[in-house]
C-alpha positions as CSV (number, residue, x, y, z in Angstrom):
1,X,11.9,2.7,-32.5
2,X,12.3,5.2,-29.7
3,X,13.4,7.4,-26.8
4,X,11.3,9.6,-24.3
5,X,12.8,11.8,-22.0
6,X,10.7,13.2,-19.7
7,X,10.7,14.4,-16.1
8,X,9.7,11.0,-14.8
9,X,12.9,9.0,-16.2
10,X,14.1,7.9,-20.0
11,X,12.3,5.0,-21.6
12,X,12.9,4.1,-25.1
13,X,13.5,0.9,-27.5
14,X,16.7,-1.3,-27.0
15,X,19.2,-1.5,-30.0
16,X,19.7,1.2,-32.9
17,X,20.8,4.6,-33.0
18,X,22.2,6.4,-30.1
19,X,20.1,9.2,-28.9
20,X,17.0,7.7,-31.2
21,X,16.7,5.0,-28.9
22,X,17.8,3.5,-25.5
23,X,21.0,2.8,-26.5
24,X,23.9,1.4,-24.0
25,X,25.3,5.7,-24.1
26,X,22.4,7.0,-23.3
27,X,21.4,4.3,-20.2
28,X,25.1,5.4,-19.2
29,X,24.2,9.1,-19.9
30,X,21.2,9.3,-17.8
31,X,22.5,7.2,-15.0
32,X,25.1,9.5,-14.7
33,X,23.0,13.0,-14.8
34,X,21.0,10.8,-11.8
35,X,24.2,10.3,-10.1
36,X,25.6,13.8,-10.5
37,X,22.3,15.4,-9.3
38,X,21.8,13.1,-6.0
39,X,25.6,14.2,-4.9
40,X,24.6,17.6,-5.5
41,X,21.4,17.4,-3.4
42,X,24.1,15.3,-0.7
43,X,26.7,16.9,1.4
44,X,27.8,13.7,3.0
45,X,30.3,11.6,1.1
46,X,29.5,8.1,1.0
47,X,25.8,7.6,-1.1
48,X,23.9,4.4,-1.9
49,X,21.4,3.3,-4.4
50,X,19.5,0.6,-4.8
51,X,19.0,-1.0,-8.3
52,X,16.2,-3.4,-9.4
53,X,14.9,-4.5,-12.6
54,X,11.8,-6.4,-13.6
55,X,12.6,-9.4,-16.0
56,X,13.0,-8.0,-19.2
57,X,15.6,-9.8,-21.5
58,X,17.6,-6.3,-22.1
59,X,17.2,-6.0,-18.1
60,X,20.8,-7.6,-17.0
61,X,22.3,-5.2,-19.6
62,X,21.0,-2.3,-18.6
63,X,21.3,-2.8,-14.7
64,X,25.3,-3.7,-15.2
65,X,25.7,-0.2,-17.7
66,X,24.2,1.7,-14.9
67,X,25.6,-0.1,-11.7
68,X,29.2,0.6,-13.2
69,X,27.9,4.1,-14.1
70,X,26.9,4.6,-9.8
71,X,30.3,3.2,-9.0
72,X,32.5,5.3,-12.0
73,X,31.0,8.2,-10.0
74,X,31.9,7.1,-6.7
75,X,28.6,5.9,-5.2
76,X,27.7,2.4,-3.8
77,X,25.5,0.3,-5.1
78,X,23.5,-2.5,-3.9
79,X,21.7,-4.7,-6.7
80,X,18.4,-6.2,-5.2
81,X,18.3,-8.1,-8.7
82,X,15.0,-9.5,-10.4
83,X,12.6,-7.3,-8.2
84,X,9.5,-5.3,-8.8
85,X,9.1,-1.6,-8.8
86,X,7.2,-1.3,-4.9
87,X,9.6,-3.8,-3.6
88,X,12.8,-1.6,-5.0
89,X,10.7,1.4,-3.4
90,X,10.1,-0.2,0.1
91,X,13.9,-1.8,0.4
92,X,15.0,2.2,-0.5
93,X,13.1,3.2,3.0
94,X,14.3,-0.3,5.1
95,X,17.6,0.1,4.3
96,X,17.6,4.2,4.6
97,X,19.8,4.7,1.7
98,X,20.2,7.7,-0.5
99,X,18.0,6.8,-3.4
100,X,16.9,4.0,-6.0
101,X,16.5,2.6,-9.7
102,X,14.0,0.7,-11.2
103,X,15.2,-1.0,-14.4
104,X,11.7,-1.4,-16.9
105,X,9.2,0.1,-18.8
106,X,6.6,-0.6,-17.4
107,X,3.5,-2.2,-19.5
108,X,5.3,-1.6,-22.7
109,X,6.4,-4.0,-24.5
110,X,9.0,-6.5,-24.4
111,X,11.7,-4.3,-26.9
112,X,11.3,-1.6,-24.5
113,X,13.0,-0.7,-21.1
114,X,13.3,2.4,-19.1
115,X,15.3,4.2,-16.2
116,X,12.7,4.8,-12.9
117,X,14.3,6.7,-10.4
118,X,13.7,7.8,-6.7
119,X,14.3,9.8,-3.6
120,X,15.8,9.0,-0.6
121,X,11.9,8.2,0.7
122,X,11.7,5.8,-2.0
123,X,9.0,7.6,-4.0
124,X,9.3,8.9,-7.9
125,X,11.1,12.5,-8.2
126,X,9.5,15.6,-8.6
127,X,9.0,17.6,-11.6
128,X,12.3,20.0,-10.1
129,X,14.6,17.0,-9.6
130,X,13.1,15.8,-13.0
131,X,14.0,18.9,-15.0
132,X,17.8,19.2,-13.3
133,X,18.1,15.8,-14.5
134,X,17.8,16.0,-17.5
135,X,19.6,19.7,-18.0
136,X,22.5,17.5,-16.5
137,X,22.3,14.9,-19.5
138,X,21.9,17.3,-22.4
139,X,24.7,19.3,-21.2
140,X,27.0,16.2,-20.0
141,X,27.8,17.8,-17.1
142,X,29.9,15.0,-15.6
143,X,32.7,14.3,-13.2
144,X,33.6,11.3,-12.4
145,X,35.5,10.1,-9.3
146,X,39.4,8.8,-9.3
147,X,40.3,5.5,-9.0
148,X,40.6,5.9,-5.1
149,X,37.1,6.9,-4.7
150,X,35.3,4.9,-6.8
151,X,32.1,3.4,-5.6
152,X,31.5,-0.5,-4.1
153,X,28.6,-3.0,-6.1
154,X,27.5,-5.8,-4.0
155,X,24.4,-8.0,-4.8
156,X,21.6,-8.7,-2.3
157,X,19.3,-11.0,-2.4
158,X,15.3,-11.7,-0.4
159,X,13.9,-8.2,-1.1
160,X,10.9,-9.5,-2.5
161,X,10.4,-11.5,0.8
162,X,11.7,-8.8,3.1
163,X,8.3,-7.0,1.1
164,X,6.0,-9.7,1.4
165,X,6.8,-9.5,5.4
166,X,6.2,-5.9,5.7
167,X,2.6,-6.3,3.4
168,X,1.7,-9.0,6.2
169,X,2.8,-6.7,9.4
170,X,-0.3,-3.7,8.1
171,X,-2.9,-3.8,10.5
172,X,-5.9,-4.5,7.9
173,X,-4.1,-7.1,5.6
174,X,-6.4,-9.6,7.7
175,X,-3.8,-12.9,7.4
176,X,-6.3,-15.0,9.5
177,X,-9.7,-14.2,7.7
178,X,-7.8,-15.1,4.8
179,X,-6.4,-18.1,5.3
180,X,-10.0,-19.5,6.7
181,X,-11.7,-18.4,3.2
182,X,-9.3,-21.4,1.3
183,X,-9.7,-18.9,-1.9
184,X,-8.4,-20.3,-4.9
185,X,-6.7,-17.9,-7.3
186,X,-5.3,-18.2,-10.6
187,X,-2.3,-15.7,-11.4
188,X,-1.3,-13.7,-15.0
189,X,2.8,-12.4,-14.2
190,X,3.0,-11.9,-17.4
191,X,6.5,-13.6,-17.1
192,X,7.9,-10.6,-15.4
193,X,8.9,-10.7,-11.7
194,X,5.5,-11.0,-10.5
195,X,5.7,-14.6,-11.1
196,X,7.6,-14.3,-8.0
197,X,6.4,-12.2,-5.7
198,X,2.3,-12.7,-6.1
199,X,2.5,-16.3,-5.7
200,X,4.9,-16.4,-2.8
201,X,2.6,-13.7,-0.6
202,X,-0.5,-16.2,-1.3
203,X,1.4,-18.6,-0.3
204,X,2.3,-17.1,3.0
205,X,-1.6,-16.1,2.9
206,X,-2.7,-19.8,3.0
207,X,-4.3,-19.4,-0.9
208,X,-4.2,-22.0,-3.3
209,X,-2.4,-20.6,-6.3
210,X,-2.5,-21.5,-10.0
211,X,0.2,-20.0,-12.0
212,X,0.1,-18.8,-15.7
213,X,2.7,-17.3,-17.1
214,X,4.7,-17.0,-13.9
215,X,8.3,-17.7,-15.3
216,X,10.2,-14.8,-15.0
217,X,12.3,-15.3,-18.4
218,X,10.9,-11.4,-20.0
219,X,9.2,-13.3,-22.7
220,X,5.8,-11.8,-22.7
221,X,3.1,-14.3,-24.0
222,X,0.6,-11.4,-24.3
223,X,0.5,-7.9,-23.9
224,X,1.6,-6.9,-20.7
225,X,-0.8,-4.1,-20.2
226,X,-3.5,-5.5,-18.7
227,X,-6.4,-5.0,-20.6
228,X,-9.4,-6.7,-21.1
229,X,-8.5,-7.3,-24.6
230,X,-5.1,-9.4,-23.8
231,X,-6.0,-11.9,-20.7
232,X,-8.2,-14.4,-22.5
233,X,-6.2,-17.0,-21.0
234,X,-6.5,-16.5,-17.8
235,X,-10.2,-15.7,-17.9
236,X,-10.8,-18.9,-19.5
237,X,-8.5,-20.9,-17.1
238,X,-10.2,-19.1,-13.4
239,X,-13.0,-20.4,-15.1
240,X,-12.0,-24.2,-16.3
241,X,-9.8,-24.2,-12.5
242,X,-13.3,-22.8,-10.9
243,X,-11.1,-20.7,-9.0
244,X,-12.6,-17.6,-7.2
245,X,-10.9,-15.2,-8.6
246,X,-7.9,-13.7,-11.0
247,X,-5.1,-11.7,-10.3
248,X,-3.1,-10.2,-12.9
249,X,-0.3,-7.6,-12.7
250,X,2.5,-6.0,-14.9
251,X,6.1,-6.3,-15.6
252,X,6.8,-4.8,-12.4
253,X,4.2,-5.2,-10.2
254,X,2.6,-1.8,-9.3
255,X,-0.5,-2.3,-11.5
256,X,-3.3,-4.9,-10.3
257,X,-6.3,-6.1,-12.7
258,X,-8.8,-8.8,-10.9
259,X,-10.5,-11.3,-13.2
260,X,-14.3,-13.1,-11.3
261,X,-14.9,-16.6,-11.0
262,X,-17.5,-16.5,-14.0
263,X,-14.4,-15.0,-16.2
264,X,-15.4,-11.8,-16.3
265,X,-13.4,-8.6,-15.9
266,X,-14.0,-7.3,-12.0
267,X,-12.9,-3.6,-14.0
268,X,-8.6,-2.2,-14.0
269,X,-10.7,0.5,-12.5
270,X,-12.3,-0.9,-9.4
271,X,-9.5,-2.6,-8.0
272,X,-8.6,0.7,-6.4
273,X,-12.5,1.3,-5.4
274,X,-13.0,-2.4,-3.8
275,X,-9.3,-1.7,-1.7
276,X,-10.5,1.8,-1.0
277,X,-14.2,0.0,0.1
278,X,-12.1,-1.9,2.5
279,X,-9.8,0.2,4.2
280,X,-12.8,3.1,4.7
281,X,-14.9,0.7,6.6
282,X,-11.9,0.1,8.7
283,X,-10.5,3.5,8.8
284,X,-12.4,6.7,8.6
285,X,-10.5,9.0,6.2
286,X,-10.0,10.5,2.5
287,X,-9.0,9.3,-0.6
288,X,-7.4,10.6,-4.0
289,X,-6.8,9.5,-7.3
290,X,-6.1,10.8,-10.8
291,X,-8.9,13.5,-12.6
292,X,-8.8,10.8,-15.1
293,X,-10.1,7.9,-13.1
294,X,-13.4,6.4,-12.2
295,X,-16.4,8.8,-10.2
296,X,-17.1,5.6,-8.5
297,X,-13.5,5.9,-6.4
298,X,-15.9,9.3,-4.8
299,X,-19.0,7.6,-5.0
300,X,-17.5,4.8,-2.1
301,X,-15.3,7.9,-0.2
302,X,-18.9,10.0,0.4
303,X,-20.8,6.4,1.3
304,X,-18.4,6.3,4.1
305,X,-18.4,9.9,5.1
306,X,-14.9,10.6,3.6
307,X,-13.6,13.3,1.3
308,X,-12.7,12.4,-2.2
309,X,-9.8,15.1,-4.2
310,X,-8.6,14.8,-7.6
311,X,-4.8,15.5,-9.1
312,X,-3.3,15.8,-12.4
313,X,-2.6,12.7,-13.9
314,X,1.2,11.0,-12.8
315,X,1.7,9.2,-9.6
316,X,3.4,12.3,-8.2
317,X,0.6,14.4,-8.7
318,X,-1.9,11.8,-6.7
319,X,1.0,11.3,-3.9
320,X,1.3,14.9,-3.5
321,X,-1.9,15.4,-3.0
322,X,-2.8,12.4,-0.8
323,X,0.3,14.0,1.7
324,X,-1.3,17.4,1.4
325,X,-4.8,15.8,2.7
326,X,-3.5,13.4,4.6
327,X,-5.7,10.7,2.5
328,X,-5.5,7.1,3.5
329,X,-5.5,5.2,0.3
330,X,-5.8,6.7,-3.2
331,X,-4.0,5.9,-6.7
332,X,-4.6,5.7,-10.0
333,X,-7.4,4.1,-12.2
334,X,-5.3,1.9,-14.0
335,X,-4.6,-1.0,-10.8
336,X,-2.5,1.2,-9.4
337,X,-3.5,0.9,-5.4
338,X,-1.6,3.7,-3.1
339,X,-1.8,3.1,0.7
340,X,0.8,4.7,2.8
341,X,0.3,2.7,5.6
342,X,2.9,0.6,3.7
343,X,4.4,3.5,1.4
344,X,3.6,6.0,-1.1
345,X,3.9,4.0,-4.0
346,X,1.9,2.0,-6.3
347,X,1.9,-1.4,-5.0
348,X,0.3,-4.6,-6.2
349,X,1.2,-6.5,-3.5
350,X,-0.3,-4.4,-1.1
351,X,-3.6,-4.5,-3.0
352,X,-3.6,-7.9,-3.1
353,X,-3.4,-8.6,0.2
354,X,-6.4,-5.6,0.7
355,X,-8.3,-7.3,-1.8
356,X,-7.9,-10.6,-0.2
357,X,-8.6,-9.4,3.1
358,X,-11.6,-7.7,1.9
359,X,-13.4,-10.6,0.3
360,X,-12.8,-12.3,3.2
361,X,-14.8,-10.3,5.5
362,X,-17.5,-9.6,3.1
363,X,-18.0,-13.8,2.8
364,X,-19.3,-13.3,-1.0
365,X,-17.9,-13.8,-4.8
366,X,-15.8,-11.8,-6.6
367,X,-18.6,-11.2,-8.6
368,X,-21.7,-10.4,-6.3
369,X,-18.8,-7.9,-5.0
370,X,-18.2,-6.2,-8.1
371,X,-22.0,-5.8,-8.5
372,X,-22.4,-4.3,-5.4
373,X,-20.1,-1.2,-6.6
374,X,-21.6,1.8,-8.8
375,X,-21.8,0.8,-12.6
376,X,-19.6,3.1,-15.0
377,X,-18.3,2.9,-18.5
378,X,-15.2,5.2,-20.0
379,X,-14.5,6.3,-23.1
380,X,-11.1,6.6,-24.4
381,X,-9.6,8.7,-27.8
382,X,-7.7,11.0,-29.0
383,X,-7.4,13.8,-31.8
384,X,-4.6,14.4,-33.9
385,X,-3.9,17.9,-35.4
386,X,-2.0,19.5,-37.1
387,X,1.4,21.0,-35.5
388,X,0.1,24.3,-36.4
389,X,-2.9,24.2,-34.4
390,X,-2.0,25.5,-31.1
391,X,-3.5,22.8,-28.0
392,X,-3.6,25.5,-25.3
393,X,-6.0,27.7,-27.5
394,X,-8.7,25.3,-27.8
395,X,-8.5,24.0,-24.7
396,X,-9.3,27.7,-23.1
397,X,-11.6,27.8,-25.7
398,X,-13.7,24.7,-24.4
399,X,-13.1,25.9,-21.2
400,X,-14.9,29.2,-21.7
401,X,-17.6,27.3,-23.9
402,X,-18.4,25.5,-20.3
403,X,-17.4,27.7,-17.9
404,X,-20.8,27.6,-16.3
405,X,-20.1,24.1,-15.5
406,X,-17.3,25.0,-13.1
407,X,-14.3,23.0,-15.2
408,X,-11.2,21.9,-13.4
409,X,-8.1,23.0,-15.6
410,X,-5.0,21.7,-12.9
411,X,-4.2,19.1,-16.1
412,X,-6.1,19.6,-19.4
413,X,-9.7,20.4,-19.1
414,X,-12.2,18.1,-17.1
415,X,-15.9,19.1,-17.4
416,X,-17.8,17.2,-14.3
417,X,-22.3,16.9,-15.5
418,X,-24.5,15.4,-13.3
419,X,-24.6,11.7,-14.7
420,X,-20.7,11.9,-16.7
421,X,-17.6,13.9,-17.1
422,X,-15.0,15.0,-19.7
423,X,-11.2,14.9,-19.3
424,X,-9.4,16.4,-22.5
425,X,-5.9,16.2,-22.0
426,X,-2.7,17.3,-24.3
427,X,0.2,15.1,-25.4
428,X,3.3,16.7,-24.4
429,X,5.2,15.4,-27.3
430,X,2.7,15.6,-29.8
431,X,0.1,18.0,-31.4
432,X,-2.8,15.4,-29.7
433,X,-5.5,15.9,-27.5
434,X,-6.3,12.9,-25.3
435,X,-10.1,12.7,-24.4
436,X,-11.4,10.4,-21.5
437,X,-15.5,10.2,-21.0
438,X,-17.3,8.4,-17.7
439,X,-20.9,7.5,-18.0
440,X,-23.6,5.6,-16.8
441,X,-23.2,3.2,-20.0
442,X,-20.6,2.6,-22.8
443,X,-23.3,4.2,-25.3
444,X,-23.3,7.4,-23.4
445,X,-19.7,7.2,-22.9
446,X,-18.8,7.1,-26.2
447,X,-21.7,9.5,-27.4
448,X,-19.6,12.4,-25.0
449,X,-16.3,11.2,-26.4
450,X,-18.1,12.0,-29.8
451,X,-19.3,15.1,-29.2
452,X,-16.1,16.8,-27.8
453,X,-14.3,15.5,-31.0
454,X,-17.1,17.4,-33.1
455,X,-16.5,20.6,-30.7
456,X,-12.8,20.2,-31.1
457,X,-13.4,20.3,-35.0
458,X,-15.3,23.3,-35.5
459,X,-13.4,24.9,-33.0
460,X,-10.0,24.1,-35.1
């Protein structure tokens, strides 16, 4: 069992020991340090959130500790109820209120839940806002407002619609192309709110949808992180529906993983690259993502003529950087598809309907499309030492053993040669080093991933 506190929110295991896990005081604690900081950062009186949560069983509980947390403190509250996280993020900016909360944890699994919160532009705080936050919470530096001034909770309901409209108004999410094609597509919600939302937009998109595991009841049949490893199912069933593809998403919607028609995985990695393939030929521009995703994201940015930048790894990293270059899609290599044409947010919805759009213009499979992209494996592992070893030493170390090759050190240590690149990373909560390899095959991939442990030995 467990509880993380970090800049980006508190996520932990529900039940047990208060402060050892994500306990009803400490949902209550941390709403109320993200209460207390947005009416510091607020001189006008009246403030709004918006609350979501994605299907978990522990989700109702959690959204009514925190909703009566808001309103103890004096601010309003509007409940958007089962949602996903881009759909909270986009009704934050249509309804211009003062911030928001996504209630889940993401890909974990189903025992675990978490706290998500935003700005008043809908997108994930800042490593400042992060850090107040929780200073707030370990201090309990509370006040809370008299019965006069307490905040209002109302429930609203058609978010996820009000979402699917705004995906369909972007000017490439090519509604007509897309209808004409008659895909068929079978769809992995992993029984999270995604059952939902995915199938409604195909519907709206005209394409025949067969749903697995689309009840929204928090019980997760597999998994939810979707890996290769746990959606058997569904690449059995695209192939016994002969549909033309697989979508699959997580808990709350802001990952997106495509499965062929043969079965096959089109690669968590290259959804991103195929939306970014699209929107380029449309739209001359840059892109971004993560220093620990795929070469082949910059491999598709230079074929177009674009400029490809990489951030430290964290959604606010890439979004800060795709404001500071003005990039037109970017994300991370994991599904997560940024285009802030819609908003700055990770959005499976909106990659959907890119991907969709996409295919449809290109007239071939999912397959001959995956085939046309660059072919690259990854490695991924880690190294545990000892608490004694000291992280930051060895990494400055490797980074003077390979100076000459020009290494980027904004987040860990990545090491770009000519056919493959190095990414070694520290845990920030424990004595680890994370180490991600790119190659031009899974041999090679791994052989790096090898060879930096060995380094990392005889270094230590």
């Amino acid at each position: 069992m467990a509880l993380i506190k970090s800049i980006s929110g508190i996520r932990g295991t529900i039940g047990g020991v208060v402060n050892e896990n994500l306990t009803p005081v400490n949902a209550v604690k941390f709403a109320a340090a993200y209460g207390m900081w947005l009416k510091s950062e607020n001189s006008n009186q009246s403030l709004t959130v918006i609350i979501g949560r994605d299907a978990r069983i522990s989700g109702e509980m959690i959204s009514n500790l925190v909703s009566n947390t808001l309103t103890g403190l004096g601010i309003n509250v509007v409940d958007i109820g089962l949602s996903t996280t881009p759909t909270v993020e986009v009704a934050v900016t249509l309804d211009k209120v003062d911030g928001g909360i996504i209630i889940t944890a993401s890909h974990n699994p189903k025992q675990w839940n978490a706290l998500k919160l935003l700005n008043n532009k809908g997108e994930f705080l800042n490593a400042e806002a992060g850090e107040k936050i929780l200073k707030i919470a370990e201090d309990e530096n509370f006040l809370f407002a008299e019965v006069d001034d307490l905040g209002k909770y109302e429930k609203k309901e058609g978010y996820i619609e009000k979402h699917i409209d705004e995906v369909l108004k972007l000017a490439l999410v090519d509604v007509e192309a897309i209808k004409k094609a008659n895909f068929k597509v079978v769809v992995d919600a992993v029984n999270s709110t995604g059952g939902i939302a995915i199938p409604s937009l195909l519907e709206k998109l005209g394409v025949e949808c067969v749903k697995l595991y689309c009840e929204p009841n928090g019980h997760f049949p597999h998994n939810p992180e979707p890996l290769k490893e746990h959606l058997t199912d569904i690449s059995e069933l695209v192939v016994t529906e002969k549909a033309d593809f697989g979508i699959v998403v997580d808990p709350d919607v802001d990952r997106l993983a495509i499965i062929c028609e043969d079965g096959s995985m089109f690669g968590e990695e290259y959804t991103l690259v195929a939306c970014a393939d699209y929107v380029l030929g449309k739209t001359k521009g840059d892109t971004v993502s993560n220093l620990s995703s795929s070469r082949a994201l910059r491999d598709i940015t230079l074929k177009h003529g674009g400029k490809y930048q990489a951030s430290a790894v964290g959604e606010v990293n890439v979004v800060e950087l795709m404001k500071s270059t003005n990039a037109i899609i970017g994300g991370e290599g994991n599904g997560g598809i940024i285009y802030p044409s819609s908003h700055y947010g990770r959005d499976s919805l909106v990659g959907t309907a890119l991907f969709l759009s996409h295919l449809a213009n290109e007239k071939v499979s999912c397959k001959t499309l995956r085939e046309s992209y660059p072919d690259y494996y990854m490695s991924k592992s880690k190294i545990e030492l000892t608490p004694k070893i000291n992280v930051d030493e060895i990494l400055e170390k490797i980074t003077q053993k390979f100076k000459n090759e020009n290494p980027n050190c904004i987040d860990g240590v990545k090491i770009d040669f000519d056919e493959e690149w190095v990414h070694l990373r520290k845990s920030n909560t424990e004595p680890i080093i994370r180490i991600y390899t790119e190659s031009k095959s899974q041999k090679n991939a791994d052989e790096l991933a090898e060879k930096f442990i060995s380094i990392i030995k005889n270094l230590v």
